[in-house]
C-alpha positions as CSV (number, residue, x, y, z in Angstrom):
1,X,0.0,0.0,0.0
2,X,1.5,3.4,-1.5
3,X,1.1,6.6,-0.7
4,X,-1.6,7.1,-3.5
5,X,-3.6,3.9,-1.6
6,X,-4.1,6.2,1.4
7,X,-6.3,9.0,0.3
8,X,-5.1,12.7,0.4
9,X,-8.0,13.5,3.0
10,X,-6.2,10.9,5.4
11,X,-3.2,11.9,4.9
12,X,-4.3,15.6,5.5
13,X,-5.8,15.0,8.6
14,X,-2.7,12.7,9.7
15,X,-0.9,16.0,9.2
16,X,-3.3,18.0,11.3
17,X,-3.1,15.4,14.1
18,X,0.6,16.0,13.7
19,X,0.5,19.7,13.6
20,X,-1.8,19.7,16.9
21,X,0.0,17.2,18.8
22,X,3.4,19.5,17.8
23,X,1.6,22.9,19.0
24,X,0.1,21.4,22.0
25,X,2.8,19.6,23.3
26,X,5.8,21.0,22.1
27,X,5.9,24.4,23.3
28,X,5.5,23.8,26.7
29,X,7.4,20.8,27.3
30,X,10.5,22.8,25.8
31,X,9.8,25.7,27.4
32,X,9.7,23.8,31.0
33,X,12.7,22.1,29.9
34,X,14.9,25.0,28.9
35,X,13.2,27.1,31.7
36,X,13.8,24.7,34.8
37,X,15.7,26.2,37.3
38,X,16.2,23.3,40.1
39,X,17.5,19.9,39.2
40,X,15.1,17.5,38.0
41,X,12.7,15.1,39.6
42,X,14.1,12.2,37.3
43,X,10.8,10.6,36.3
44,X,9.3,14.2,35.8
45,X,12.6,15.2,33.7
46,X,11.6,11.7,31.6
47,X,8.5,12.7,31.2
48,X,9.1,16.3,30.0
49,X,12.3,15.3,27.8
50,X,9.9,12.4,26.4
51,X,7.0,14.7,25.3
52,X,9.3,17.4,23.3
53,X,11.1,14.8,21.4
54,X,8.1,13.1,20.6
55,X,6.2,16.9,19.6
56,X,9.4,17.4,17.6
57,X,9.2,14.3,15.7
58,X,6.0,15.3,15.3
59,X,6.8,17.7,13.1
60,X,8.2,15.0,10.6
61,X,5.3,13.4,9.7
62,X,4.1,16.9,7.7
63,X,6.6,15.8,5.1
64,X,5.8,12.1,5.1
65,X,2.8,11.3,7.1
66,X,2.8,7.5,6.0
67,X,6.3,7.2,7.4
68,X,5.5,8.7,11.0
69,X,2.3,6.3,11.6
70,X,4.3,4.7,14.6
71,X,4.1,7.9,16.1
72,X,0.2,8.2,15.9
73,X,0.4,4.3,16.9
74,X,2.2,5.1,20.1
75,X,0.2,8.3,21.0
76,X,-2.8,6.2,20.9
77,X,-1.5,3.5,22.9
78,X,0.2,5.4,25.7
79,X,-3.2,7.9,26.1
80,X,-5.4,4.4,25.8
81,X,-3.1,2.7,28.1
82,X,-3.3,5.8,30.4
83,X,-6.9,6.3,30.1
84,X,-7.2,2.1,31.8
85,X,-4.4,2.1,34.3
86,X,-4.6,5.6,35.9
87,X,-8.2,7.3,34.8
88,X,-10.3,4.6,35.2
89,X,-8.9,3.7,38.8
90,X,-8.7,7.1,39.5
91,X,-12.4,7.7,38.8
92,X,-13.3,4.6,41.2
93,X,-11.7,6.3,44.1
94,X,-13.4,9.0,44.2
95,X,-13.9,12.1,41.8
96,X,-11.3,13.6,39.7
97,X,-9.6,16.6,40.3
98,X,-9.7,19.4,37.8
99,X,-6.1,18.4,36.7
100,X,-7.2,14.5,35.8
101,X,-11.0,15.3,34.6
102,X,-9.3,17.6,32.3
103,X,-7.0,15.0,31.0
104,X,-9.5,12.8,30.1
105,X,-11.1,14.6,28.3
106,X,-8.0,15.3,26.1
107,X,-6.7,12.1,26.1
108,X,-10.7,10.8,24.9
109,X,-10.1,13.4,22.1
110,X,-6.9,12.0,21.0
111,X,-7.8,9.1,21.1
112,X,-10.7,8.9,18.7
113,X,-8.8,11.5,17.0
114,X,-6.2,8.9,16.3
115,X,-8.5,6.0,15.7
116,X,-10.0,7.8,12.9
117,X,-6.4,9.3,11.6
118,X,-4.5,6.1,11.9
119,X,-4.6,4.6,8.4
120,X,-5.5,1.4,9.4
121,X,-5.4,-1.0,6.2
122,X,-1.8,0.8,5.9
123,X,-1.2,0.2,9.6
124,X,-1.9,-4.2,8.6
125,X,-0.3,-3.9,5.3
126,X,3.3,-2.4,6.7
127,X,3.8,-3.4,10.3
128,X,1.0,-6.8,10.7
129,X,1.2,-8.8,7.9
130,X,5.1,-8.0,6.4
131,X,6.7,-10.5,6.7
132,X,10.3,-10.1,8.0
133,X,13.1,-9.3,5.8
């Protein structure tokens, strides 16, 4: 499956997912990285220093959006995974806090976002069915 088997429309709105993701995430994760003025909390500093290389790779898929799928594979799967192991147990113990309730609602968001954007018959053709080289 070629670039001309996944329509422009989808690969348009790849690009917006990409452009979003880059604007929403990138600005302030560099910013808080460049801008920190104590030494890092080590799991926060992994967390900050994951999100602006991932918004800056982001910025790749405007040029290729086919190529950067596994970008839009992992956003999904780390907001999902998210979404199970901390929301949903959060929820259970009582009511979310403005900081969480507003989370889920962006991550929700993404999520269908990326279900729809995800090229899915590209998605099985490139990285389920290949076989190995």
């Amino acid at each position: 499956m070629s670039n001309q088997e996944v329509g422009r429309y989808r690969q348009h709105l790849m690009r917006l997912v990409y452009v979003l993701t880059f604007v929403g995430v990138g600005p302030r994760a560099w910013s808080t990285l460049v801008t920190q003025a104590t030494p890092w909390d080590p799991l926060r500093g992994v967390a900050f220093s994951f999100w602006a290389a991932y918004a800056t790779l982001m910025i790749l898929g405007l040029w290729n959006p086919l190529k950067m799928v596994p970008l839009l594979l992992l956003q999904l799967l780390y907001k999902s995974v998210w979404l199970l192991a901390v929301a949903i147990p959060l929820a259970k113990a009582g009511p979310l806090d403005a900081t969480a309730a507003s989370l889920v609602r962006i991550f929700v968001i993404a999520v269908v976002v990326d279900l729809v954007a995800i090229p899915w018959p590209y998605v099985m053709a490139h990285y389920i069915r290949k076989s190995p080289a």
